[in-house]
C-alpha positions as CSV (number, residue, x, y, z in Angstrom):
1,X,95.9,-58.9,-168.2
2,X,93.2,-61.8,-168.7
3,X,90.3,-61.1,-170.2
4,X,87.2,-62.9,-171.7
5,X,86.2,-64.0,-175.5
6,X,82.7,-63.7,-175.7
7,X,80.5,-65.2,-178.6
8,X,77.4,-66.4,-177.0
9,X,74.2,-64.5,-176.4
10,X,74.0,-65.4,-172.4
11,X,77.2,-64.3,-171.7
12,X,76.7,-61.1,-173.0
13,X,73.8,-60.5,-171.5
14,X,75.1,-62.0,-168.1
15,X,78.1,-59.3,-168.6
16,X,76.1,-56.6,-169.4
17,X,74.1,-56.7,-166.0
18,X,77.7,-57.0,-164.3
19,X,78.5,-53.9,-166.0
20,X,75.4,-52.1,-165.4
21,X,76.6,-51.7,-161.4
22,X,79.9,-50.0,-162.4
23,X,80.7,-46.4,-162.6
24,X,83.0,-46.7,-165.9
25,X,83.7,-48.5,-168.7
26,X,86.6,-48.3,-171.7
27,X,85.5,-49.0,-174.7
28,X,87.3,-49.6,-177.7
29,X,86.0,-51.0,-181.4
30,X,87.3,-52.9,-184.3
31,X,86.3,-52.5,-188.1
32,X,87.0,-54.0,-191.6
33,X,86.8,-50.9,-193.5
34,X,90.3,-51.7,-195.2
35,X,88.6,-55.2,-196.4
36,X,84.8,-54.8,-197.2
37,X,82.9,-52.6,-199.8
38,X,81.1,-51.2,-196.5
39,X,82.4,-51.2,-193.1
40,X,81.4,-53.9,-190.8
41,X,81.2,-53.3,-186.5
42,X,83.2,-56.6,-186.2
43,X,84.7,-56.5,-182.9
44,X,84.2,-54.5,-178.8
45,X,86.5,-54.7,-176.2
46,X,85.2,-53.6,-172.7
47,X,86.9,-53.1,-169.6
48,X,85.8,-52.2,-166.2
49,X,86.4,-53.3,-162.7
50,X,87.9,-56.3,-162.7
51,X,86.5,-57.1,-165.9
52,X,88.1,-57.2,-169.7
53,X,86.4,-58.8,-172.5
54,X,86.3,-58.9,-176.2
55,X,83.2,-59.2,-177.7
56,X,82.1,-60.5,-180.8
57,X,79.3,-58.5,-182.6
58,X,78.7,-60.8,-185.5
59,X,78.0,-63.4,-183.3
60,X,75.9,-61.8,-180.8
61,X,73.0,-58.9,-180.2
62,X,74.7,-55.9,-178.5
63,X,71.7,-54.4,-177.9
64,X,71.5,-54.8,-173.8
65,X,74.6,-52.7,-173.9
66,X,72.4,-49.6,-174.9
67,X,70.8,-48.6,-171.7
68,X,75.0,-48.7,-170.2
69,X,76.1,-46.2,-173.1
70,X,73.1,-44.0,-172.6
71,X,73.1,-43.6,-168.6
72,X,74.5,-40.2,-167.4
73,X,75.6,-42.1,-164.1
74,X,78.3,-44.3,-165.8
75,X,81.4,-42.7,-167.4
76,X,81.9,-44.3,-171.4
77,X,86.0,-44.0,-171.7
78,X,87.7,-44.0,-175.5
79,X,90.7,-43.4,-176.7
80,X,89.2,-41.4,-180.6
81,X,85.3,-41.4,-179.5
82,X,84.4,-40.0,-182.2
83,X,85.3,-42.9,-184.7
84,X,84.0,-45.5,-182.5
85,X,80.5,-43.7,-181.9
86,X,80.6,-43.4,-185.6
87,X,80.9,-47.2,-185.8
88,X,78.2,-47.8,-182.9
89,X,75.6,-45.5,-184.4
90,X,76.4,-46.8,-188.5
91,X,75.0,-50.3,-186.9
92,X,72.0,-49.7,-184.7
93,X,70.3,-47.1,-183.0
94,X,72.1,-45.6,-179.8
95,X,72.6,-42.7,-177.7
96,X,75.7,-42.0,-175.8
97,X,75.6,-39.9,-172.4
98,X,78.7,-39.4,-169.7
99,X,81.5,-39.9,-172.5
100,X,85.6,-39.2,-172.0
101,X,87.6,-39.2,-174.5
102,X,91.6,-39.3,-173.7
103,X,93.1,-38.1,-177.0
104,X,91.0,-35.3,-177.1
105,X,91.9,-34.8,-173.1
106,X,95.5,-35.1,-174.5
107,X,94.8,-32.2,-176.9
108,X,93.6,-29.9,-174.7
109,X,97.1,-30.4,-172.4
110,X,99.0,-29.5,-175.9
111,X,100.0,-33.3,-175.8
112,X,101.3,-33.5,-179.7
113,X,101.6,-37.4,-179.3
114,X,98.4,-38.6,-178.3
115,X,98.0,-41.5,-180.0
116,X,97.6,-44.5,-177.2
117,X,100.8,-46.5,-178.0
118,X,102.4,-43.0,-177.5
119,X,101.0,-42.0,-174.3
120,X,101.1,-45.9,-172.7
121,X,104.7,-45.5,-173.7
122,X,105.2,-42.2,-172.2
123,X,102.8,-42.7,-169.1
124,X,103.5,-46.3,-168.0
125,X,106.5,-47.2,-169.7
126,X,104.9,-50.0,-171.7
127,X,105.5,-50.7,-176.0
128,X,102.0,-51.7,-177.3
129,X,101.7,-54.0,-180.4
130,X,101.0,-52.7,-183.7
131,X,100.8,-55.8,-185.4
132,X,97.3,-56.1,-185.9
133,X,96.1,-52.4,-186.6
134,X,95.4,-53.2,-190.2
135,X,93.8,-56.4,-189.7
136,X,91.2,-58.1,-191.2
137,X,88.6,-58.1,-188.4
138,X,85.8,-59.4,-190.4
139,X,87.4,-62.7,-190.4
140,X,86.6,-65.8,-188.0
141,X,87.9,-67.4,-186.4
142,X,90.3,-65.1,-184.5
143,X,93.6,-65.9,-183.6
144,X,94.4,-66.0,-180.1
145,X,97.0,-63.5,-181.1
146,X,94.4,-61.2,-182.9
147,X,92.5,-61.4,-179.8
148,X,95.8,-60.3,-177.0
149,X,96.3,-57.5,-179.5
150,X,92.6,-56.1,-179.5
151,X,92.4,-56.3,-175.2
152,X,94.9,-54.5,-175.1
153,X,93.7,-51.7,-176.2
154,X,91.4,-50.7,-173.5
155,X,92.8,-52.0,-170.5
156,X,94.9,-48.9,-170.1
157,X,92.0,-46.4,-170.5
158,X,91.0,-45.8,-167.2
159,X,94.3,-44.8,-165.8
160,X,95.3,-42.6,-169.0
161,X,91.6,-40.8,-167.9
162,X,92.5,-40.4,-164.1
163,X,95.7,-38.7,-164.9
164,X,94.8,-36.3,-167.7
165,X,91.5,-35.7,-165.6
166,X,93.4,-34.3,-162.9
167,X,96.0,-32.6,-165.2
168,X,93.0,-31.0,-166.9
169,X,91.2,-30.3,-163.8
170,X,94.7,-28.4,-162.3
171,X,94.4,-26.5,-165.6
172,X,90.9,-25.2,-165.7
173,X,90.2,-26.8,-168.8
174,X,88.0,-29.6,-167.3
175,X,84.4,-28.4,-167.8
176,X,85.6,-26.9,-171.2
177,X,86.9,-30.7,-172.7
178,X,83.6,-31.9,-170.9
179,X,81.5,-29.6,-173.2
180,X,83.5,-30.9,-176.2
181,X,83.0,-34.6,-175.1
182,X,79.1,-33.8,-174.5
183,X,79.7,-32.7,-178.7
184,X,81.1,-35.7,-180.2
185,X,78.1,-37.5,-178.4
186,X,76.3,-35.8,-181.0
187,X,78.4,-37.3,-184.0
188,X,76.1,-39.2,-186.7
189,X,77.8,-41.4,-189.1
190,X,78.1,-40.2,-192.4
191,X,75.7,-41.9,-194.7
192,X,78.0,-44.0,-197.7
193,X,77.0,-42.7,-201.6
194,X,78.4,-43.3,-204.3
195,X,79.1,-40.1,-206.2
196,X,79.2,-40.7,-210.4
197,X,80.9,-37.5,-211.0
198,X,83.7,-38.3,-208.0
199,X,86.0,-39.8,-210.9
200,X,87.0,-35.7,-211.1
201,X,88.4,-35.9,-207.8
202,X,90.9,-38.3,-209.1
203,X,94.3,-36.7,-209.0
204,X,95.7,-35.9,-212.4
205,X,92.0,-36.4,-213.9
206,X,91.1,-32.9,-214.8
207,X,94.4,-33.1,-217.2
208,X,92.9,-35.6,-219.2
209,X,91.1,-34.7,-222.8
210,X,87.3,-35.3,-223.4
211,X,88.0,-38.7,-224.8
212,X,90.3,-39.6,-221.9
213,X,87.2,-38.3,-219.0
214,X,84.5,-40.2,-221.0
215,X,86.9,-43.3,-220.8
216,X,88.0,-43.0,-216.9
217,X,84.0,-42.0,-216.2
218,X,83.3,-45.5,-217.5
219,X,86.2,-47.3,-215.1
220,X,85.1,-45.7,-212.7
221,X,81.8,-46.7,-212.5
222,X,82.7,-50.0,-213.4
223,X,84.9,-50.4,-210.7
224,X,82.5,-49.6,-207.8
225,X,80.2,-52.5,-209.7
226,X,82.8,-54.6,-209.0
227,X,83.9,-54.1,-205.9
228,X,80.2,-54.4,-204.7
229,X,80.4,-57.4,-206.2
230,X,84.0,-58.7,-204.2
231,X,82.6,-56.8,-201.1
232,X,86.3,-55.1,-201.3
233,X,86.9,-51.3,-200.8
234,X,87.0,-49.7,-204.4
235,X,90.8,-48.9,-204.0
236,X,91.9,-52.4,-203.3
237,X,89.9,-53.7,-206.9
238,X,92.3,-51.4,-209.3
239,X,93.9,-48.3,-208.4
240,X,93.1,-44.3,-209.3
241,X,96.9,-44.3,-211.0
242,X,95.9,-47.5,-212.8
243,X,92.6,-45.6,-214.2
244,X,94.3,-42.7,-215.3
245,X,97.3,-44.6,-217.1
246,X,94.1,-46.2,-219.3
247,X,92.4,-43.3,-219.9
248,X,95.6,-41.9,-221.5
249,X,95.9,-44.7,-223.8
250,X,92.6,-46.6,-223.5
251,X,92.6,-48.4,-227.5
252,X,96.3,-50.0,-226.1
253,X,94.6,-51.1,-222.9
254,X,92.1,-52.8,-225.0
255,X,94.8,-54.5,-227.5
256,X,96.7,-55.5,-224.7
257,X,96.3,-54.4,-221.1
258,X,99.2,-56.6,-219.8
259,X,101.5,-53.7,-221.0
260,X,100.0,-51.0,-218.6
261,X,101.7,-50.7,-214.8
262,X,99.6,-52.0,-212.4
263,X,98.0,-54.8,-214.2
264,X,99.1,-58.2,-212.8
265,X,98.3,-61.4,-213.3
266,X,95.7,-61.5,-210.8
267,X,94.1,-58.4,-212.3
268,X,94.0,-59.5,-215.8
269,X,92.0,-63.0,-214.2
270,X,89.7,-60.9,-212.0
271,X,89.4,-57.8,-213.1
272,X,90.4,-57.3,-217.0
273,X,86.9,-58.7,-218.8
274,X,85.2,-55.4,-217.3
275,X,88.1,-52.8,-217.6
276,X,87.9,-54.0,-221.7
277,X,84.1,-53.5,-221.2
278,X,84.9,-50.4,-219.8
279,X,87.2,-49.1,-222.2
280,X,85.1,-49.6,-225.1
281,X,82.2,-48.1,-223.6
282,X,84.4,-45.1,-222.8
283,X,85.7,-44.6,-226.2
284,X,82.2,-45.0,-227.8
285,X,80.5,-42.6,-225.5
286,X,80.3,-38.5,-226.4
287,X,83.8,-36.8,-225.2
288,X,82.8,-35.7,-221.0
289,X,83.2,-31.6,-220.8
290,X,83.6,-30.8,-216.9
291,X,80.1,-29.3,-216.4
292,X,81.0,-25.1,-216.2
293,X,79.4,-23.9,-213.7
294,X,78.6,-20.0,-214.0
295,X,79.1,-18.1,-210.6
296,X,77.6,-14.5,-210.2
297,X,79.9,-11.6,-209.0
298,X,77.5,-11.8,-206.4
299,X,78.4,-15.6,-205.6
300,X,82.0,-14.9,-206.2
301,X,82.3,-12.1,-203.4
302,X,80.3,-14.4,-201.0
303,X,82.8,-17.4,-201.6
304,X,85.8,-15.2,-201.4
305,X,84.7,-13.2,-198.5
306,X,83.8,-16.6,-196.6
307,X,87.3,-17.8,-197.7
308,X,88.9,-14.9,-195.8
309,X,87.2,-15.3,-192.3
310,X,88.2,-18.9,-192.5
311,X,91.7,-17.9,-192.6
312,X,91.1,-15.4,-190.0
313,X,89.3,-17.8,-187.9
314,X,92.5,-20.1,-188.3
315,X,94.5,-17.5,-187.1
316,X,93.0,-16.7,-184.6
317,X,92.8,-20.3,-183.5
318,X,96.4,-20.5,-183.6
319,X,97.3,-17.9,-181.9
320,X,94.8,-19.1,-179.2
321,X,96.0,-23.0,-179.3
322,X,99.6,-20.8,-178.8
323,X,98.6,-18.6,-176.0
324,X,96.6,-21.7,-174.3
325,X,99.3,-24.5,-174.9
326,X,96.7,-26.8,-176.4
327,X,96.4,-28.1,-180.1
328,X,94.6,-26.2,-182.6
329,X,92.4,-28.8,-183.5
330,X,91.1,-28.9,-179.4
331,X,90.1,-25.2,-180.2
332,X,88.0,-25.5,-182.9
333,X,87.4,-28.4,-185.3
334,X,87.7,-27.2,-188.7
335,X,83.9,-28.0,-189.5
336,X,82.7,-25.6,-186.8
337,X,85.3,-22.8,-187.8
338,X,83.7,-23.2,-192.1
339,X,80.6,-22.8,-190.1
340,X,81.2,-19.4,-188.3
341,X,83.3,-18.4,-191.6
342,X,79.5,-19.0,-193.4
343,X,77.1,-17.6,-190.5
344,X,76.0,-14.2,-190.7
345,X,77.3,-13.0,-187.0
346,X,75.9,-10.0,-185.6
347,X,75.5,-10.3,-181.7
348,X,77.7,-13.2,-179.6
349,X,73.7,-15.1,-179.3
350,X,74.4,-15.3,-182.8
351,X,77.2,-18.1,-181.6
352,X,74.4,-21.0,-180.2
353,X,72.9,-21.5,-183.8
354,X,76.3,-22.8,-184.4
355,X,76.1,-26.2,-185.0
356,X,79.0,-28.4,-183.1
357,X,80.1,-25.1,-181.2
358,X,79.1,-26.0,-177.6
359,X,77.3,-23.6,-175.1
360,X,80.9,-24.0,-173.2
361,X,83.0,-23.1,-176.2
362,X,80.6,-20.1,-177.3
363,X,80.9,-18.3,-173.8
364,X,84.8,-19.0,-173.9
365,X,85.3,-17.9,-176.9
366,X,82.5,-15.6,-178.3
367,X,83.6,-12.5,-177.5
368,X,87.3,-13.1,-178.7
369,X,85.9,-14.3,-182.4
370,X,83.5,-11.6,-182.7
371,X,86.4,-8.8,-181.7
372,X,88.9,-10.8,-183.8
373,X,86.6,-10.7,-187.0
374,X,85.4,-7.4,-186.5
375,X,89.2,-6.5,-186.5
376,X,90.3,-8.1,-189.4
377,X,86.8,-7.4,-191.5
378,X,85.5,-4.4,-190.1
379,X,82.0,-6.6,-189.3
């Protein structure tokens, strides 16, 4: 299908007011997360009726698209909402009201391949291109073949939403999706910090000696400094497997780094004046012990016995995703089960302080969790 490049302020705005007398519009978003130190909105495609465009948010102000995301009376369709709201909400302050979301549609109809290429394939008989999904977005200009690939991927939305509508409506399981959509209108992008001690996370790290931590400690940091500095994500400047390797041996990284895996050319140009920084300052700096944190036998039997409902919780989702042929994950997210695990649960009222649960969700499926905890832990 045709659509519309769009790159210039009055267009927008004149498209905006088109859209404003519609009763839906597919949305779909485009990031450079795989590119920049922090994620950039760098691309919207909109379709409606008779109307597919792509939109260029660096070039213009989306704000006049607010009041259209916010009004109850005209249906927001994505394919994933909860990433691109995420990406919406990370650059400007928005509400969203009146959203479907097809995969999660897909989920509750115990669809297993709901990715959109998948269920385009599977629905219309069409093979979408995957080219571009790991493209640099942030770039300009745009190829023309950048910009077939990225209308694409709304232009099937409304159907894919009539069909599993209907399918979910058949079912029963309508209103219940509709509560989950009205939850992930809720979603609030998660705030990007840089975490000093995160070097632990590293796999293999906690094997290391006290030398070796106090060395990777030091990469670590200095790797996020310079991957501010490119505007690159941290992974892309030099790998976790590549810290590790000199923290094993960091005196032969600094006689010659050329030897260790992982260290190109292009790293030894861009990167290797602050990984020898980094190396010496690691092996001058006191040894790192991994802080021990003393736990009470109090603590201990709160963690373990909050461990335990989790597992009965995700049993209990199973077995319901099982009886209900729908995913597990359409059940219960894995955030709101940790949250019931936690929650001191006496009365099924107890269920609305339940952040993320749903008032549709809690009167499904109260009385079933409280019966199916009380089984398994007598409370």
């Amino acid at each position: 299908m045709s659509y519309t490049f769009i790159d210039k302020q009055k267009d927008f705005n004149e498209l905006c007011a088109k859209l404003a007398t519609h009763k839906y519009l597919s949305i779909d978003t485009e990031s450079n997360s795989l590119y920049a130190y922090k994620e950039k909105f760098c691309l919207m495609q909109l379709s409606s009726e008779h109307i597919n465009a792509v939109v260029d948010p660096l070039a213009v102000d989306i704000k006049p698209i607010l009041p259209i995301f916010a009004d109850p009376g005209i249906e927001k369709i994505f394919h994933s909402a909860d990433s691109d709201i995420r990406v919406f909400k990370a650059a400007l302050k928005c509400t969203f009201v009146n959203v479907f979301d097809v995969m999660v549609a897909a989920k509750y109809l115990g669809i297993i391949k709901c990715g959109l290429d998948s269920m385009v394939g599977e629905r219309f008989g069409l093979e979408m291109n995957k080219k571009f999904q790991k493209a640099d977005w942030g770039r300009r200009p745009l190829s023309k073949e950048m910009l077939d690939y990225a209308s694409s991927d709304t232009i099937h939305l409304k159907k894919l939403r009539d069909i599993l509508g209907a399918e979910l409506e058949k079912k029963g399981r309508l209103e219940e999706a509709m509560g989950q959509f009205a939850q992930i209108c809720k979603i609030e992008p998660t705030p990007m910090r840089f975490d000093e001690s995160g070097f632990l996370t590293l796999k293999g790290a906690r094997q290391l000696n006290g030398r070796g931590l106090a060395v990777l400690r030091e990469l670590y940091i200095a790797r996020e400094v310079a991957a501010i500095k490119k505007d690159a994500p941290s992974f892309k400047v030099i790998s976790g497997d590549l810290m590790l390797r000199l923290s094993v041996a960091p005196r032969e990284g600094l006689h010659n780094l050329s030897i260790f895996k992982g260290v190109s050319g292009y790293v030894l140009a861009n990167h290797g004046a602050w990984i020898r920084e980094a190396l010496a300052r690691g092996l001058k700096a006191p040894e790192y012990q991994v802080p021990r944190r003393e736990i009470s036998r109090e603590k201990r039997a709160y963690f373990e016995t909050v461990k335990s409902r989790f597992q009965t919780l995700r049993l209990w989702r199973k077995e319901t995703a099982g009886r209900r042929n729908m995913l597990p994950e359409a059940i219960l997210g894995n955030d709101v089960l940790e949250r019931l695990a936690m929650a001191q649960l006496h009365r099924i009222e107890d269920l609305h302080a339940i952040k993320g649960l749903g008032a549709e969700k809690a009167a499904l499926y109260g009385a079933e969790i409280m019966e199916f905890l009380k089984k398994h832990h007598g409370k």
